[in-house]
C-alpha positions as CSV (number, residue, x, y, z in Angstrom):
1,X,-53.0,-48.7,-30.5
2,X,-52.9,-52.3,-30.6
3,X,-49.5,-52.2,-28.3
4,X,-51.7,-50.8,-25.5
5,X,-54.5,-53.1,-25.8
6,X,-56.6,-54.2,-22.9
7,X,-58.4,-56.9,-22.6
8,X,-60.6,-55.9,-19.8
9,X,-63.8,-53.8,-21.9
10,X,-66.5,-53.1,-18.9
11,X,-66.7,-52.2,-15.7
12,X,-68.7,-55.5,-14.2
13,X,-69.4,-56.4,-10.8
14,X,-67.3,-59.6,-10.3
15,X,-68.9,-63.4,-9.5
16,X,-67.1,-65.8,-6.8
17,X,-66.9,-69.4,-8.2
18,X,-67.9,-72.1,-6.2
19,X,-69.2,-75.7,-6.4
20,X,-68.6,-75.0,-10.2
21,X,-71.0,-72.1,-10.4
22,X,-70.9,-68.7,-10.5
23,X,-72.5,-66.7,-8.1
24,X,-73.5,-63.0,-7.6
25,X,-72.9,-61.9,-3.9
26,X,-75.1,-60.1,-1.7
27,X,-72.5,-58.4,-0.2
28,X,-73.5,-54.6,0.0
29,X,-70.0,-53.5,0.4
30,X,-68.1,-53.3,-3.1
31,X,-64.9,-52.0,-3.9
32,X,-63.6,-50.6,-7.1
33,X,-60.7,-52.0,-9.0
34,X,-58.5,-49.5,-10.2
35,X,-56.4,-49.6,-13.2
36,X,-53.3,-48.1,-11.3
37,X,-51.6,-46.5,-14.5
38,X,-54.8,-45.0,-16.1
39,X,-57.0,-44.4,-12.7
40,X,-59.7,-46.1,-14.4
41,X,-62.4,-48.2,-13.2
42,X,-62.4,-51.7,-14.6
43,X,-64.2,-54.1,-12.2
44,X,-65.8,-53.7,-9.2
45,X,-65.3,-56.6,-6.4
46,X,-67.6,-57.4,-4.1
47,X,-66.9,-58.6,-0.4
48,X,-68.8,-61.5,0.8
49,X,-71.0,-62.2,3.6
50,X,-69.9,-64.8,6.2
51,X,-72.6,-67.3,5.2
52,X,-71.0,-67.1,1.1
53,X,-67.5,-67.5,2.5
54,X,-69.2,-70.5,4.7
55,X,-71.0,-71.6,1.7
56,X,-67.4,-72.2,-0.5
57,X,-66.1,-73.9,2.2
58,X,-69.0,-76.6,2.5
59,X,-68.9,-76.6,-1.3
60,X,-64.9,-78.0,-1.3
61,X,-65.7,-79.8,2.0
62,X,-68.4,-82.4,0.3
63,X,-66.7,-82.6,-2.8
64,X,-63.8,-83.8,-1.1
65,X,-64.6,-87.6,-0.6
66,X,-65.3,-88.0,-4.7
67,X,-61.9,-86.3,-5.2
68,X,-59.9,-87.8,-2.8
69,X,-61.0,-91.1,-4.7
70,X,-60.6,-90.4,-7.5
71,X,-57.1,-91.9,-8.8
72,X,-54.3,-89.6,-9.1
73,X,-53.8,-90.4,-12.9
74,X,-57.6,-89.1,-13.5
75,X,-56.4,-85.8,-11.1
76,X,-53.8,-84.9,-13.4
77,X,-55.6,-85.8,-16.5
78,X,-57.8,-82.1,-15.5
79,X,-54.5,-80.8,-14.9
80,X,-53.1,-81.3,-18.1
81,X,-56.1,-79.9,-19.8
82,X,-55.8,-76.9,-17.5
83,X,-52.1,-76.1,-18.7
84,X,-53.4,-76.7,-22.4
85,X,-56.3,-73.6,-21.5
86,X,-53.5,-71.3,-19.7
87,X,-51.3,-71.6,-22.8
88,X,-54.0,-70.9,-24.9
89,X,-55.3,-68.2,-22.7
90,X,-51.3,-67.2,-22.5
91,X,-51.2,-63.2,-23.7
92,X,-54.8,-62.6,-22.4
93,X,-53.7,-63.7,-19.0
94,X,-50.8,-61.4,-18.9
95,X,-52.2,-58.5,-19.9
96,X,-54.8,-59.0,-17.6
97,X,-52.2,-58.9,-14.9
98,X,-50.8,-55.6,-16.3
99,X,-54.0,-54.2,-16.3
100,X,-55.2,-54.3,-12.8
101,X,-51.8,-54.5,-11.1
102,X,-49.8,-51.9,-13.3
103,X,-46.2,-54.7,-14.3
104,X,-44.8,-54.2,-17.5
105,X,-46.5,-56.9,-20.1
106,X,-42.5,-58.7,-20.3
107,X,-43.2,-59.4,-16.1
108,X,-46.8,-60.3,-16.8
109,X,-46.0,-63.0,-19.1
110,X,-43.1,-64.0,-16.9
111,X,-45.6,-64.5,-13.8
112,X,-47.8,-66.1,-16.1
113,X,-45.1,-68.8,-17.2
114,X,-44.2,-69.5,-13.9
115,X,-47.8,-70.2,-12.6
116,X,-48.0,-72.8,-15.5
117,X,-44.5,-74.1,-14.5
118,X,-46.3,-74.8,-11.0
119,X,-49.3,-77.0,-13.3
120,X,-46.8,-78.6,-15.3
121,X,-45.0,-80.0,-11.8
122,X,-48.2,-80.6,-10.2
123,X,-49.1,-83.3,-13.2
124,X,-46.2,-85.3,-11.6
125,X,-48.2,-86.5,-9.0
126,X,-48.4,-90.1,-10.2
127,X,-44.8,-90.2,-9.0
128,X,-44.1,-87.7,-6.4
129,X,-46.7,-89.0,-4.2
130,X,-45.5,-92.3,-3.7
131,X,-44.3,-93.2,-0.7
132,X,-42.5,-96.1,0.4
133,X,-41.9,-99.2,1.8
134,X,-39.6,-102.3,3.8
135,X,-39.6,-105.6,3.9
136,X,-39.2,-107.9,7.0
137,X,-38.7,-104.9,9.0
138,X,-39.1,-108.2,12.3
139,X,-39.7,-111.9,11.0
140,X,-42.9,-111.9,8.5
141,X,-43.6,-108.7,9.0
142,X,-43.7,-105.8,6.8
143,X,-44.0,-101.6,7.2
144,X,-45.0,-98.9,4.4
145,X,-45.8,-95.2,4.5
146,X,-48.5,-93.9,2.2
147,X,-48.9,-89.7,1.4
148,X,-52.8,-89.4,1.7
149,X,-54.7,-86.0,1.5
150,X,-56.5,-84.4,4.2
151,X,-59.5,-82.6,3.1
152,X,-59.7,-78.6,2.3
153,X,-57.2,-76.4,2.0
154,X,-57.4,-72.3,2.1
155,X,-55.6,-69.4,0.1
156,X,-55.3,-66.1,1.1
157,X,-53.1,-64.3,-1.7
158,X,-51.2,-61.5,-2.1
159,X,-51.7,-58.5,-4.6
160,X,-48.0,-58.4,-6.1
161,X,-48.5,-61.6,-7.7
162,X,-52.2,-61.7,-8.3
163,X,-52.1,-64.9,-10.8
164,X,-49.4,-67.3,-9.6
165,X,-48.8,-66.6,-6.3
166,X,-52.3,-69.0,-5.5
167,X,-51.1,-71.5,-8.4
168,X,-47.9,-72.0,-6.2
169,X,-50.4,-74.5,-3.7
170,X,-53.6,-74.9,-5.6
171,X,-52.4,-77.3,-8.5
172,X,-50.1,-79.5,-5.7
173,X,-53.1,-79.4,-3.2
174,X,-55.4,-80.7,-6.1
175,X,-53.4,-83.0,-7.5
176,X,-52.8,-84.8,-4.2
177,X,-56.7,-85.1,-3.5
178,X,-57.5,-81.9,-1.6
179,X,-59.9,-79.6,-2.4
180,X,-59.3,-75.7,-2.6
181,X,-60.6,-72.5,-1.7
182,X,-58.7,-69.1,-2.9
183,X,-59.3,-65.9,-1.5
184,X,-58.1,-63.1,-3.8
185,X,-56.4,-59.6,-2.9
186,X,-59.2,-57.8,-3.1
187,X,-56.8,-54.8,-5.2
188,X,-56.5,-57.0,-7.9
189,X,-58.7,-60.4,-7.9
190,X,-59.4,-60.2,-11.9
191,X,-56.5,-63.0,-12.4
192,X,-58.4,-65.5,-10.1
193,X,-61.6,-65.1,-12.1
194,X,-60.0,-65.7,-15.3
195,X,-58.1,-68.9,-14.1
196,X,-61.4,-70.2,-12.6
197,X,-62.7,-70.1,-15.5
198,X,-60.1,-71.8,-17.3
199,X,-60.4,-74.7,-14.2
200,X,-64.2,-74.9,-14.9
201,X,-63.3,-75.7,-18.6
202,X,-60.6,-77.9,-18.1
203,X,-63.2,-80.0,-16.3
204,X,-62.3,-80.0,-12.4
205,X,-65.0,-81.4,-11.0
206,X,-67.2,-78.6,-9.0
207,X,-66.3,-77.8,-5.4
208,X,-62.7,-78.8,-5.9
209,X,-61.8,-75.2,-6.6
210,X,-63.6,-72.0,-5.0
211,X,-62.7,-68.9,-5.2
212,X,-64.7,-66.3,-2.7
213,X,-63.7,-62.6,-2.7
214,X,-63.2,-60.5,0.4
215,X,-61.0,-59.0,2.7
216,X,-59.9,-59.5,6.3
217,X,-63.0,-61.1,8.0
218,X,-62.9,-63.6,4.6
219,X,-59.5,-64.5,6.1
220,X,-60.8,-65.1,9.4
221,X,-63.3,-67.1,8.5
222,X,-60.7,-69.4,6.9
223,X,-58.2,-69.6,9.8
224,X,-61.3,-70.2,12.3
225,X,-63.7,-72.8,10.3
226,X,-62.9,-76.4,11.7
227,X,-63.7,-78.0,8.0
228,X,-60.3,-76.3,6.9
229,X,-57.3,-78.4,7.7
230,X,-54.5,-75.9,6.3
231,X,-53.7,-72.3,5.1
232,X,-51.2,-70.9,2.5
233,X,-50.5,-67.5,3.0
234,X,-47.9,-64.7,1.1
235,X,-48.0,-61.2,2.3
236,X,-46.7,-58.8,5.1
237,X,-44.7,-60.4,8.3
238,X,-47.5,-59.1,10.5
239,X,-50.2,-60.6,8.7
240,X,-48.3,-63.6,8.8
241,X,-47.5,-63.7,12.5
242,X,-51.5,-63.6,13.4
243,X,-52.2,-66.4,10.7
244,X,-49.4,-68.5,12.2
245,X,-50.5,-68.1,15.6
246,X,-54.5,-68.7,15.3
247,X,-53.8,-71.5,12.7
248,X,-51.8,-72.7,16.0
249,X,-54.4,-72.6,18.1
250,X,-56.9,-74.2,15.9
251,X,-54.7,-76.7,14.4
252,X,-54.3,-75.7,11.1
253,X,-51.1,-76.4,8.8
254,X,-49.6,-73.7,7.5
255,X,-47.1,-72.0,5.1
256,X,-46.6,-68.1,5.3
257,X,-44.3,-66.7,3.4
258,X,-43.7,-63.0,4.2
259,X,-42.0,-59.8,4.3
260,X,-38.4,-59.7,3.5
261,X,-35.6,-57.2,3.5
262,X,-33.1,-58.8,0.6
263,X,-28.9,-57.7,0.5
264,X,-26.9,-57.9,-3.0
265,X,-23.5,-58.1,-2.3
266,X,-21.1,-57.0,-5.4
267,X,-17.6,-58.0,-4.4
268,X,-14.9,-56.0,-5.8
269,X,-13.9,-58.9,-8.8
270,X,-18.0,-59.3,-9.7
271,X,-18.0,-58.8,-13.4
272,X,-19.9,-55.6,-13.4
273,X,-21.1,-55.7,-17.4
274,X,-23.4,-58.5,-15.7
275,X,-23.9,-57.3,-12.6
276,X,-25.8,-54.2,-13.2
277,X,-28.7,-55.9,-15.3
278,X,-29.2,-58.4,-12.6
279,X,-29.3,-55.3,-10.1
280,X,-32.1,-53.6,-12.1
281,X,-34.2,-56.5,-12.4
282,X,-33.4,-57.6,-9.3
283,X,-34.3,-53.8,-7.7
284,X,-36.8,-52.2,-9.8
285,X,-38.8,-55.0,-11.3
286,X,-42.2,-55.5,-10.5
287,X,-41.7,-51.9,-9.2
288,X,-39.9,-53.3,-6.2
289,X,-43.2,-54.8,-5.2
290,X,-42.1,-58.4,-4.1
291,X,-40.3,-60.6,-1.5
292,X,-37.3,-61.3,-4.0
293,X,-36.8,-57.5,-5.0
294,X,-33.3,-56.3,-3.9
295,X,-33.3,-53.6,-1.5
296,X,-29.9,-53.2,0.2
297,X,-26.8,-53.2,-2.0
298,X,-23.9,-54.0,0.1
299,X,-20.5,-52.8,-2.2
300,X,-17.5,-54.3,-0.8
301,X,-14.0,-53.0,-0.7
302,X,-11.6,-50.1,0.4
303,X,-11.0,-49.0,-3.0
304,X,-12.6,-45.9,-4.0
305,X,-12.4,-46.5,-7.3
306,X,-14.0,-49.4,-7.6
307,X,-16.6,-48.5,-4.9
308,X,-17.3,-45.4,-7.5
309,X,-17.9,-47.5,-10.6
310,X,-20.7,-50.2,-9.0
311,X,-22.2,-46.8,-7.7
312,X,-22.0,-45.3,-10.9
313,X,-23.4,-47.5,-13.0
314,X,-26.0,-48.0,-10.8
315,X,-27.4,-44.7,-10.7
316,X,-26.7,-44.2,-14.1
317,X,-28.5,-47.3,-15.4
318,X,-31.3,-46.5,-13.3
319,X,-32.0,-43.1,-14.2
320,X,-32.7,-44.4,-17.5
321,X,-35.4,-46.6,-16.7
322,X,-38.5,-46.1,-19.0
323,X,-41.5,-45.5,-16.4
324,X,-45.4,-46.3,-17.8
325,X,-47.8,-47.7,-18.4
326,X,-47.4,-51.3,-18.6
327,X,-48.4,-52.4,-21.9
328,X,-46.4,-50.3,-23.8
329,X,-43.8,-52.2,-24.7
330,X,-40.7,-50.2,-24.7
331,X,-41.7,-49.9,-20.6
332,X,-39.5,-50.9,-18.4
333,X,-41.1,-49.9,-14.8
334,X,-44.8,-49.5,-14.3
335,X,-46.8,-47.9,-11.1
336,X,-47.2,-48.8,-8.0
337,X,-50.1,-50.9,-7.4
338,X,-51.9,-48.2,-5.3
339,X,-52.0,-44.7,-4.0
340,X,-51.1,-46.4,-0.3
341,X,-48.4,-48.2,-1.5
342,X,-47.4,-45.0,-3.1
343,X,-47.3,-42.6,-0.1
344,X,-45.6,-45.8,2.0
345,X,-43.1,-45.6,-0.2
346,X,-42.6,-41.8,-0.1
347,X,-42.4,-41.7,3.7
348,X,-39.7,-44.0,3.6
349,X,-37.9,-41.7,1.1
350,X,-38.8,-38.9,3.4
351,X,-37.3,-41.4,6.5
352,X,-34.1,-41.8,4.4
353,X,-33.5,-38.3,3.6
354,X,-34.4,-37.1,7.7
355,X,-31.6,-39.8,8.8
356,X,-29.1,-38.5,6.7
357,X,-29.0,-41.2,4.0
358,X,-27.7,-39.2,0.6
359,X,-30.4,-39.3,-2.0
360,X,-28.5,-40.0,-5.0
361,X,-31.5,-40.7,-7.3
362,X,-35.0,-38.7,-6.3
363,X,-38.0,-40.2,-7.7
364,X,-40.9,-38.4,-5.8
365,X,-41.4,-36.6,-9.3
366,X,-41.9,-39.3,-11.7
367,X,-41.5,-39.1,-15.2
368,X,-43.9,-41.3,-17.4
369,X,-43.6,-42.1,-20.5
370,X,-47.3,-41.4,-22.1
371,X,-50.1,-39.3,-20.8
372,X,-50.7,-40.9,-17.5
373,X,-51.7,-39.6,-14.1
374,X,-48.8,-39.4,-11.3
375,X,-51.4,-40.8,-9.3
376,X,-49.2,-44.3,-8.5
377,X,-46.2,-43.5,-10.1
378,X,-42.6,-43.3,-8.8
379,X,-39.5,-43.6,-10.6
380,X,-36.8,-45.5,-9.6
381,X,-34.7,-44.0,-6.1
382,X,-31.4,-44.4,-5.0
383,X,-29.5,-43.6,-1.3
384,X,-26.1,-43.9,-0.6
385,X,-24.2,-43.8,2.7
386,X,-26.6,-45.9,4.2
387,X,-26.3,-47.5,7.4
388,X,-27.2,-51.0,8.8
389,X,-29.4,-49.1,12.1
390,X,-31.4,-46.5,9.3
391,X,-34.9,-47.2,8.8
392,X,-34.5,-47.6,4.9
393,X,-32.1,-50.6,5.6
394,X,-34.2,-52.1,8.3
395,X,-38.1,-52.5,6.8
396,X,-39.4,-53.0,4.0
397,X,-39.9,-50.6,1.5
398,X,-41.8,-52.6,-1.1
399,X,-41.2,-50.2,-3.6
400,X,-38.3,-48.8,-6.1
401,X,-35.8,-47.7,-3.4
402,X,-32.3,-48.7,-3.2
403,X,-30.1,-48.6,0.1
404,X,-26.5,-48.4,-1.1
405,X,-24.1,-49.5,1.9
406,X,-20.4,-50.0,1.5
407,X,-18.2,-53.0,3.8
408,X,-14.4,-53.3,4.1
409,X,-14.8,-57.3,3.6
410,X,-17.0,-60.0,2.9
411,X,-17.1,-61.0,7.0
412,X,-18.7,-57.3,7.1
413,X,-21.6,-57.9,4.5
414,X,-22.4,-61.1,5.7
415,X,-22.8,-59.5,9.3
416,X,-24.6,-57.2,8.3
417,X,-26.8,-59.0,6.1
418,X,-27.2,-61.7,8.8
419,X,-28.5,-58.8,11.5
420,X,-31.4,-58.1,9.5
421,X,-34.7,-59.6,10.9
422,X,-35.6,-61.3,7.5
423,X,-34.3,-64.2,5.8
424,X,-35.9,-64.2,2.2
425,X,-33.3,-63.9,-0.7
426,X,-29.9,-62.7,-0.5
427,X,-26.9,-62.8,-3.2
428,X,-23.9,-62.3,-3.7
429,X,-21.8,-61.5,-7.4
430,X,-18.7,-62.5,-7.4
431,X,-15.8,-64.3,-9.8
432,X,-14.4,-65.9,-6.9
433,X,-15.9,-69.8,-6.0
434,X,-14.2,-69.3,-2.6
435,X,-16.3,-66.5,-1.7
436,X,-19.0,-67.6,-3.0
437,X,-19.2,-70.8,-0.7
438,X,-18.4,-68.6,2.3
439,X,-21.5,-66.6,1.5
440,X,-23.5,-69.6,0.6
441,X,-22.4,-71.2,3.6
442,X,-22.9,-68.4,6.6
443,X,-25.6,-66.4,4.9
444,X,-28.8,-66.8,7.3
445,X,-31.5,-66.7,3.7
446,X,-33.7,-69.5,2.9
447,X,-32.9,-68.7,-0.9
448,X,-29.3,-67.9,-2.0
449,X,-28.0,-66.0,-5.3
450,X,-25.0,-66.7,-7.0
451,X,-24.7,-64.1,-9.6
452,X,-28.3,-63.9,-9.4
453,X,-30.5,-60.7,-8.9
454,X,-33.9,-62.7,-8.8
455,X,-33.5,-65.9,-6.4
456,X,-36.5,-67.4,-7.0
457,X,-36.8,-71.5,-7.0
458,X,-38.1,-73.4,-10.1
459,X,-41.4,-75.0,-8.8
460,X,-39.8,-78.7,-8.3
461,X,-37.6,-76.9,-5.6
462,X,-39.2,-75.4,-2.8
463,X,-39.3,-71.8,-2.0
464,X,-37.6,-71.4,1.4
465,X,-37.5,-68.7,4.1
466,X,-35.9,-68.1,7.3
467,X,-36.6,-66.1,10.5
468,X,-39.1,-63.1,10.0
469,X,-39.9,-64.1,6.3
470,X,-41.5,-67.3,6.9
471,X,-43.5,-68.7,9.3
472,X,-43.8,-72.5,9.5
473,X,-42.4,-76.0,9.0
474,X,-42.4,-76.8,5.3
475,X,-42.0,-74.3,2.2
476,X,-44.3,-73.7,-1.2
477,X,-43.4,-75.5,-4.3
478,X,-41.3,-78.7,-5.1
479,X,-41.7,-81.7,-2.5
480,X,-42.3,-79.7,0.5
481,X,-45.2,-78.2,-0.6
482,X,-46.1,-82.1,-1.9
483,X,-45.6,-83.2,1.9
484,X,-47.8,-80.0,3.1
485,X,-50.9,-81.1,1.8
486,X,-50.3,-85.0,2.4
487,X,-50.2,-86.8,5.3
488,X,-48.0,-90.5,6.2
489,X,-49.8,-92.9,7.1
490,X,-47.9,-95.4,8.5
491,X,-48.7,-99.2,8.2
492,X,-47.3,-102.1,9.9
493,X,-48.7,-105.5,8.6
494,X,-48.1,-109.3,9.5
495,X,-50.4,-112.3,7.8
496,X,-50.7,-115.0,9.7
């Protein structure tokens, strides 16, 4: 059926891309990458020795001095060719995604938009890296600031988000005169192949953008090698602890954006026709695999009644969640990623059930649309009578499970969203602009939601994080990500 068709044909062993060439590794250990709605074998990945991961380093370490010289204008001009190849390359790019992550093709072409959003930014560069300037700051003389890059930069990406997630730093480090080196998840690195191949076309010159496949002694290589001057991390909070503190002790900037452990609040006059969308998306897209997914809601209010309806609707709208494979269309939830995240996500249902949450919606038996293996899939869970000190409402899940809580008052669900140990995205739906300033205003979340399920920043703002789900000093995307990969240089001049 042409609804269901995949782009990825053959099994082949995949290539890392550096100094503008392809290049087979030697690498005896190779890992299978698993379509996770099918089971099927579609690439195999290799992981590469320490002297390839060395080798893509060098590569972006001498091309750096051409770049760096090379005048912004003539940066952006490859950038601008690059967003004219993803647009082109648009559906191909998506389903990709789909295929060796398992998101519905709506989510894939939604990820994909937003990594071009991140290009389209980045060709601002003329402007956003100017700095600036005074006059007669003493008697004849005269002080400026200029934004100048620093050399190479390293990616170590996530698997949720296989194709923008890296495009959040690598267009902004380009563009400003650094040169790049991504390290794919190695569960689903198929995106990163494709878009280097679209930056080879688009005419980036080689050794400006690498990408070297491997797994956790690929990252250490990065946060260890003195030639790298900065990392850019999303994944776990643990992970991002150790790459915080060893890019410490070895200089490095960082950004690492982690784990978080999100609280929707629906107050008792949210417009609940609207509401419950935004919930869906908000808890059961991308399968519940990503730092914006909702996990706790937080109903608030004494009255039973209208405690009963958010609940109700809630449940009721998610049990009728189409479950599949991805590139059907009519799909609505795909698989987890992988078996692992899977059985995480089952012990935490298990954990749930043991503490006496109420399992309101059970979906250790999925039902899947299509003839599919169970292998990854779950369908969509909900608790009730959840408690702030339970497991479920403590960690993250990363998966299709919904905490419901219940608070007498908004001072209640801003407590209790402000004791958790992460700070990624919270929101609040409400009709009132009074309570919604009070939440803006005392909620400790780098990104707020105002009748928003999905919080996530345009790429000229940045995306910000507090406590446990970030770890550093500036934030991915807009100007702070612009300031990350620049550094002021401060001069003071007098002529004589």
């Amino acid at each position: 059926m042409a609804i269901l068709e995949e782009p990825i044909k053959e099994v082949e062993k995949l290539k890392n891309y550096v100094n503008g060439e392809w290049v087979e590794s030697k690498s005896d250990e190779i890992l299978d990458i698993i379509n996770p709605a099918t089971q099927k074998v579609i690439s195999k990945v290799p992981m590469s020795t320490p002297d390839e991961v060395n080798e893509a380093i060098t590569a972006a370490k001498e091309a750096y001095p051409e770049w760096r010289t090379t005048t912004p204008l003539a940066r952006v001009r490859c950038l601008f060719r690059l967003k004219e190849l993803l647009e082109e390359n648009f559906e191909q790019l998506s389903r990709v995604q789909t295929q060796e992550h398992g998101k519905t093709i709506d989510e894939s072409r939604g990820e994909t938009r937003r990594g071009i959003e991140m290009v389209e930014v980045g060709t601002g560069i003329p402007s956003l890296m100017m700095g600036y300037n005074l006059e007669d700051i003493a008697t004849g003389i005269d002080e400026y600031v200029i934004y100048q890059p620093l050399g190479v930069f390293g990616h170590i990406a996530p698997f949720n988000f296989p194709f923008m997630v890296p495009l959040w730093f690598s267009p902004f480090a380009m563009a400003t005169g650094n040169t790049f080196v991504v390290k794919p998840s190695p569960r689903d690195p198929i995106s990163q192949v494709k878009l280097a191949e679209l930056v080879d076309e688009a005419g980036i010159p080689p050794g400006v953008y690498n990408v070297v496949h491997g797994g956790v002694d690929t990252a250490s290589i990065f946060m260890e090698h003195p030639d790298i001057k900065g990392i850019t991390f999303v994944g776990s909070t643990k992970v991002g602890k150790d790459i915080y503190k060893k890019c410490g002790e070895t200089g490095k900037r960082v950004i690492a954006q982690t784990s978080a452990k999100n609280f929707m609040v629906v107050m008792p006059d949210a417009d609940i026709a609207a509401t419950i969308p935004a919930l869906m998306t908000s808890f059961f897209g991308n399968t519940g695999q990503r730092c914006l997914s909702g996990a706790n809601l937080v109903i608030v209010g004494k009255d039973d009644t209208s405690y009963n309806k958010v609940l109700d609707a809630f449940v009721d709208t998610a049990s009728k969640i189409r479950v599949g494979y991805g590139l059907d269309e009519s799909i609505q939830m795909g698989p987890m990623q992988s078996i692992d995240g899977k059985e995480r996500v089952l012990g935490y249902i298990e954990k749930g059930i043991a503490e006496g949450a109420k399992l309101l919606l059970d979906g250790r038996t999925p039902t899947i649309i299509g003839d599919y293996p169970e292998t990854c899939f779950v369908n969509p869970t909900v608790f009730s009578d959840v408690t702030p000190n339970m497991t479920i409402a403590k960690e993250e899940i990363f998966g299709p499970v919904a905490s419901v809580m219940r608070v007498k008052d908004l001072d209640e669900a801003i407590e209790t969203a402000n004791g958790s140990n992460f700070g990624n995205a919270n929101a609040i739906f409400t009709s009132s602009g009074k309570a919604a300033r009070e939440f803006q205003y005392r909620i400790e979340t780098g990104n707020v939601g105002i009748n928003i399920g999905i919080v996530a920043p345009m790429a000229f703002f940045p995306f910000s994080g507090m406590k446990d789900s970030f770890f550093g000093v500036l934030h991915g995307q807009g100007k702070d990500v612009i300031r990350f990969f620049t550094e002021s240089k401060v001069v003071i001049q007098r002529w004589l």
